[in-house]
N, C-alpha and C positions, 0 to 999 in steps of 0.2 A: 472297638469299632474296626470296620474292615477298609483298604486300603483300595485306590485314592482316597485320602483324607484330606480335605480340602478348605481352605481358611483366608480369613483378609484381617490383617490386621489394621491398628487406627492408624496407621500409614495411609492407607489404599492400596500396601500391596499384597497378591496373593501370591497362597504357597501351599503347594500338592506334595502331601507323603506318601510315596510308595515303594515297589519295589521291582524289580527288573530281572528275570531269566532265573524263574523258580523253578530248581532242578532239585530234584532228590532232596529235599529240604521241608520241613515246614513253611505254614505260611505264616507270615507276620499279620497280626493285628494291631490295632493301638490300644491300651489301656489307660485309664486316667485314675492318677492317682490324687491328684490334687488340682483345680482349677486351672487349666492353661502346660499342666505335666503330664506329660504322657511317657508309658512307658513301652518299648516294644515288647509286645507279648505272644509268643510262638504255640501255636495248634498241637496239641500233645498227644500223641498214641493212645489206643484204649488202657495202655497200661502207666498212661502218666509222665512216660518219658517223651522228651521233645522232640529230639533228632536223635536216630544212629547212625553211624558214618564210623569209619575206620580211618585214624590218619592219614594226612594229605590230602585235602579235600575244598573244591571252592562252594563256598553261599552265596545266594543269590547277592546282588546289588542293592542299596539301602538307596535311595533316589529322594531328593528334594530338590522339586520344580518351584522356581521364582519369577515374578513378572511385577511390575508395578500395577499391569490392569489385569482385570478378569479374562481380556481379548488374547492376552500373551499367552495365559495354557493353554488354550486350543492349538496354538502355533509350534506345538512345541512337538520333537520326536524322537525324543532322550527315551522313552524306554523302549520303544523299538531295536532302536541302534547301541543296547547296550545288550544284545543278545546276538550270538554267532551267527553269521552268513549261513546261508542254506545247507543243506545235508542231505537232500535229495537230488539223486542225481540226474532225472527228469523231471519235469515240471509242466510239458505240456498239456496232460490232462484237467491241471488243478484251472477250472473255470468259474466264474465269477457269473452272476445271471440274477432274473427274477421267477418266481415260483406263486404258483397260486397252490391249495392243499386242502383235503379233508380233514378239517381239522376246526373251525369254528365251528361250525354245525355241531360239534358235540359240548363244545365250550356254552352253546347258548341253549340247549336241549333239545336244536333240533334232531341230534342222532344219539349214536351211542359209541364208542368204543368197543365194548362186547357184543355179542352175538346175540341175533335176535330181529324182531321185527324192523327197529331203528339202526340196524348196524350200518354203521358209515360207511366203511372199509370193502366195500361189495366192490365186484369185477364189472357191474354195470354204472356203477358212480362214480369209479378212475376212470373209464373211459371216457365218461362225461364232462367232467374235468378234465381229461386230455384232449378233450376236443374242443374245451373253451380256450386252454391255454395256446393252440395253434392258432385257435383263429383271431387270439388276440397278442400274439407276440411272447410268448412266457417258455421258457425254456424248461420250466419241469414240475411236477406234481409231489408233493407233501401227500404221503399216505398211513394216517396213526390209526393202530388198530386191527390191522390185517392178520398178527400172526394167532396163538393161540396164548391164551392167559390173562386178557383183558376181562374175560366176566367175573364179576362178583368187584368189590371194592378193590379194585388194578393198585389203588395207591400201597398195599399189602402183597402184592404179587410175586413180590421177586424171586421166589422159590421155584414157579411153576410156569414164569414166561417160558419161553421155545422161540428164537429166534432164525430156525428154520422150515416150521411148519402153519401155514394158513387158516384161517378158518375155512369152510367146506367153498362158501360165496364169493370167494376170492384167487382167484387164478394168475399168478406172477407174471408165467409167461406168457398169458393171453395180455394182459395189459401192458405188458412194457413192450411186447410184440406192436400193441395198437400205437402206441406212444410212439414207437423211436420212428413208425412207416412214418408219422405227425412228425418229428424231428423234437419232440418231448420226451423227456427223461423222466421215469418213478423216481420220486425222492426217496431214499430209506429211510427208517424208523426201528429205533432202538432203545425200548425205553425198557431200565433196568429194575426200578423202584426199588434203587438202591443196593440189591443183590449181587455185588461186583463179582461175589464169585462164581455163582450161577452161570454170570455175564463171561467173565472170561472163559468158562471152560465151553465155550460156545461161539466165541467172538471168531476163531478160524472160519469156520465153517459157516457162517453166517457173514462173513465177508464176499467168499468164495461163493455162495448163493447169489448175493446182489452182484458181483463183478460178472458171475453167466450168464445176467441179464440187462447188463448194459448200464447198469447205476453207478454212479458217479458221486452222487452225494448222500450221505446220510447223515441223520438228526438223532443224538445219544439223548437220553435222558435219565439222571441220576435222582430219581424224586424218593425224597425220605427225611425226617425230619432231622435236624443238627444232631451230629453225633449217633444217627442211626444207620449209617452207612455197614452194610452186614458182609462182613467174608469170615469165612473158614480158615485157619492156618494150619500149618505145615502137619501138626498132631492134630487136625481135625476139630479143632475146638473153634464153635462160634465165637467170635470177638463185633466190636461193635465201634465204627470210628468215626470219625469227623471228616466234612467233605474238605476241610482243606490242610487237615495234617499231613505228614510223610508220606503216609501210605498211600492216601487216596493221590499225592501228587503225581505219584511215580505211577498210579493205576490212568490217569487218563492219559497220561504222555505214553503210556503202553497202547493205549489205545488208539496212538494217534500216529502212532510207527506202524504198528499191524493194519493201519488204514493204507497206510501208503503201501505197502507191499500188495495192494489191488488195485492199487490208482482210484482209492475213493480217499475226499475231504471230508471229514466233521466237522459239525455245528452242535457244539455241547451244549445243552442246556443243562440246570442246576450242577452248574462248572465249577473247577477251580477258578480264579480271578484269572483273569488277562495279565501277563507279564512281558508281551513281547516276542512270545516262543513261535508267534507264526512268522516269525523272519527266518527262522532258522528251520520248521517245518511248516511250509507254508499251507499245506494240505490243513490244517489248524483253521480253518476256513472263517473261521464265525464264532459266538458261543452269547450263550444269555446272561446269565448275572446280575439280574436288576430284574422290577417288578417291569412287565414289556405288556403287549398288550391283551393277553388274557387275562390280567387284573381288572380288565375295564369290564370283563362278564360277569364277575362273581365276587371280585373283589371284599365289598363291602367290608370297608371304602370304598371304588376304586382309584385309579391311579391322579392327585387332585390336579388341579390346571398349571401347575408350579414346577408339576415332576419331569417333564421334557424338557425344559429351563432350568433345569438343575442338573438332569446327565449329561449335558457336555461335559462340565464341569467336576463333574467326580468319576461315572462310573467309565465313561469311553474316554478320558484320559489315557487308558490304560490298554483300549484297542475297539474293534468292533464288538460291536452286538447287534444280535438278531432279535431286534424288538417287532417285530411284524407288524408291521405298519397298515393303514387303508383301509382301516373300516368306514365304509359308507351309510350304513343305518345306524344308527346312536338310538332311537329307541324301538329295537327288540322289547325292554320290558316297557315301553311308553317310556315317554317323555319326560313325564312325571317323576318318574322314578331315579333319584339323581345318585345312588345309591350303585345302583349294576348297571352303569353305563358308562361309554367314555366321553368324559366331559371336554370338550373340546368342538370346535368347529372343523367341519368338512374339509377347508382350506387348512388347516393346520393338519388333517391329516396330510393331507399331498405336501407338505413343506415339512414332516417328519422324514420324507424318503432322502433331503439334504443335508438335514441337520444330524440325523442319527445315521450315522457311517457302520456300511456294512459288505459285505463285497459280495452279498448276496442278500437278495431284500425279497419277502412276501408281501402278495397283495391278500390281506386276511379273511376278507370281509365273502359272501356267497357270491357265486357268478352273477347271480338274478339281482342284486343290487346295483354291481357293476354297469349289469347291462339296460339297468334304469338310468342310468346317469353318465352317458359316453361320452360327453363333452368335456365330464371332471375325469373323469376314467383317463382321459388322452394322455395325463401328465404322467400317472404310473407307464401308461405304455411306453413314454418317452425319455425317461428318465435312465441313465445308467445307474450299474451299483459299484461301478472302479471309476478311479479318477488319477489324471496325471496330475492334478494340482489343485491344492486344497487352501484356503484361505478365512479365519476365521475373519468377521469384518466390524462385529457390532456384539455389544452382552454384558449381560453382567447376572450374579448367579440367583438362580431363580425369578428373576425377573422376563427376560427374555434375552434370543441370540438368530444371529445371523449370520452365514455360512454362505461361500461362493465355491464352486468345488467346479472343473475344467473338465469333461469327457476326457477317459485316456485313449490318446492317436486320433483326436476330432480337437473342432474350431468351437464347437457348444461351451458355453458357461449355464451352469443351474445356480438359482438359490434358494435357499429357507431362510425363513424366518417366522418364527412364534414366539406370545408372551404368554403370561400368568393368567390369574383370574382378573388385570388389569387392562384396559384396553386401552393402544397405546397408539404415534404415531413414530413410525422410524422411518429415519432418510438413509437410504442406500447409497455412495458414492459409486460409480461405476469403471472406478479407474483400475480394475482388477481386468477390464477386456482388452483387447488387443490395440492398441493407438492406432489411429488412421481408418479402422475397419466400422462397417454399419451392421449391426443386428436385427433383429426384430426378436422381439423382449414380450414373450408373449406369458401373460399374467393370470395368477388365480388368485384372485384374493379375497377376502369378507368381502359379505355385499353390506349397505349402510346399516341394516338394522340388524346382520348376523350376531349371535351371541350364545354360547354354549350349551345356555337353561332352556332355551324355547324358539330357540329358529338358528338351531347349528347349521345348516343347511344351505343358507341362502349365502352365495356365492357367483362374483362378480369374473369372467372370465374374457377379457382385452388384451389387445396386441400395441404395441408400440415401436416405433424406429428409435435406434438410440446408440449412443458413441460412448466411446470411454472417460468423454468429456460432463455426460449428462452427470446427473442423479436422482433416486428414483422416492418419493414419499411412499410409503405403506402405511392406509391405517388398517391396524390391528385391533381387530375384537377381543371382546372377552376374553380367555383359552383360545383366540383366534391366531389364523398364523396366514404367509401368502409363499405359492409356488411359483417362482419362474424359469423359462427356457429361458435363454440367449442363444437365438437360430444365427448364426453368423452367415449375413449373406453376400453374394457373388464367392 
């Protein structure tokens, strides 16, 4: 299994195995060999070898997190801090924001990725999106699809993307043009289908493209199945590897040096694991690593009511993710259909953007939804994605958890809170805000009969005055969860 590994014993206490500041190394997994034994088991080269290294050399950190409760690993920020101080020697660029993106619409079939009738990626559908996102507070636009080599089955591609040439519909400079007069930024997109070497001998120049145009951030993606990760070596010989052995480690941390030499941040998906490296390169922005919420389109399964109430707990242990949060329509295929949708309530989507830490968060879902529902909508508009201070408050794993997290350089306190497919009642203490000070604690939560099978939807949105004295009941629906500000007033 792969790491965090996470466990409680008949004590009641828990304990996270993992690992910390994976440089030039394999990755560790765990293997069992006998009920309750595990053995560390390291990611091996196409050729079966583990590690090469030449004497004198450090490995990663072997890391075991202990707490008596489930509450204590959230709290925790040992793997962080067990990887080197920054290494770049500017940092103001590296910015933290939210994003709206073309990018569901091909997930649910409204478009397409390739060229054609449905192509998403057009110069008049970024600008459409960049003029949702000004007028609704969003700092920048996700655009997958744009270059050339998405037609035909993309997931097979990797020989023939081009990550500096567009399809004919799509013009760089006229939309990032349109974007930046909007004070929005093109997201980039870089998806490799696993062809690292394709990818690298292309990644200069396809930095240096996005950095002419003002992009800031871009979104890698590594999709290929285990062990089909494809490069070339030195004699030209295809070889075939695994996304988290030696090679591939030392391939995204390459990637993420050559990022910063344009002053753009990545957000890996189908990544190596989170160890901490963004302390040390913070441009390391983000990364996926768990099933996030394009599982909930196609899944089947998809992602069940249990799986958000579980990733604190094992997979963000380890750092953020960009699970893309805020879908608002749950039936695209109907309602009916419990299969390829995400099962969860409305209000539990707005209380993922608390619980699931990311220093950059998408709102997923189309703009036409959003802008059916501006009342629920407000809490994405208001929510940050950095925090000066983070407080786990309530949980236990897979059941549910709750999250108070302080705006960085503001008076705001946000929380999440979601459960399982059980529906529950949790009391908040509210001793995490300031003593002496009055808020106004404005609320989204399930409404009485919300429930994730057939009226995810109904959603109850209230203001209250409240002190650090109060405490706050939530009841939780099915997969339901509740979002609040804490406006700190005078």
């Amino acid at each position: 299994m792969h790491t965090p590994f996470t466990f409680k014993l008949s004590s009641g206490a828990h304990l996270s195995i993992h690992e910390a500041a994976l440089v030039d190394y394999a990755s560790m997994t765990l293997k069992q060999n006998r009920t309750g034994v595990f053995k560390a088991d390291l990611t091996p080269w196409s050729d079966g070898i583990l590690v090469k290294k030449k004497p004198n050399f450090n490995t990663p950190w072997r890391t075991i997190q202990i707490s008596e409760n489930a509450v204590g690993l959230l709290n925790s920020n040992l793997i962080l801090n067990l990887n080197e101080p920054n290494k770049l020697a500017d940092t103001s660029w590296i910015e933290p924001g939210k994003y709206v993106g073309i990018w569901w619409g091909m997930h649910i079939n409204e478009n397409t990725w390739g060229s054609g009738k449905k192509h998403g990626a057009t110069t008049s559908e970024t600008k459409r999106y960049m003029d949702f996102a000004a007028k609704y507070g969003f700092d920048g636009v996700l655009v997958e699809g744009w270059n050339i080599g998405w037609d035909g089955n993309w997931f097979y591609n990797g020989d023939v993307f081009d990550f500096t040439k567009s399809y004919d519909d799509f013009d760089i400079k006229a939309v990032t043009e349109h974007g930046l007069a909007k004070g929005v930024r093109l997201i980039g997109h870089h998806e490799t289908s696993g062809n690292v070497t394709n990818y690298r001998n292309q990644m200069t120049d396809a930095f240096a493209l996005y950095q002419k145009h003002g992009v800031r951030q871009v979104k890698t993606g590594y999709v290929a199945d285990g062990g089909n990760i494809k490069r070339i070596d030195e004699n030209g010989i295809v070889r075939y590897e695994w996304h988290d052995g030696q090679f591939m480690v030392n391939e995204y941390l390459h990637n993420i040096k050559e990022a910063a030499n344009y002053q753009i941040s990545i957000n890996t998906h189908e990544p190596i694991k989170d160890t901490g490296l963004r302390r040390t390169y913070p441009n390391w922005i983000s990364r996926e690593g768990a099933r996030g919420q394009e599982f909930n389109a196609w899944g089947s399964p998809p992602n069940p009511p249990e799986h958000a109430a579980i990733l604190p707990f094992t997979r963000l242990l380890s750092g953020p993710m960009d699970f893309t949060p805020g879908t608002f329509d749950m039936g695209f295929n109907g309602l009916g259909d419990k299969t390829n949708r995400p099962q969860t309530t409305l209000a539990k989507q707005l209380a993922l953007y608390v619980v699931i830490y990311s220093p950059i968060q998408m709102a997923s879902d189309l703009p036409r939804n959003y802008e059916a529902n501006l009342p629920a909508f407000q809490f994405i508009r208001d929510v940050p994605t950095d925090w000066q201070e983070s407080k786990a408050i309530a949980g236990e794993i897979g059941k549910f958890v709750a999250f108070a997290r302080q705006e960085r350089d503001g008076k705001d306190w946000f929380v999440g809170a979601l459960t399982n497919e059980e529906a529950r009642d949790v009391t908040l203490p509210l001793n995490f805000l300031e003593q002496g000070k009055k808020y106004q604690a404005q609320i989204y939560r399930d409404g009485k009969k919300a429930n994730w099978i057939d009226n995810p939807y109904e959603i109850i949105i209230e203001q209250k005055t409240v002190t650090a004295a109060d405490s706050l009941l939530l009841p939780l629906a099915t997969s339901g969860g509740a979002a609040i500000r804490f406006k700190a007033l005078n």
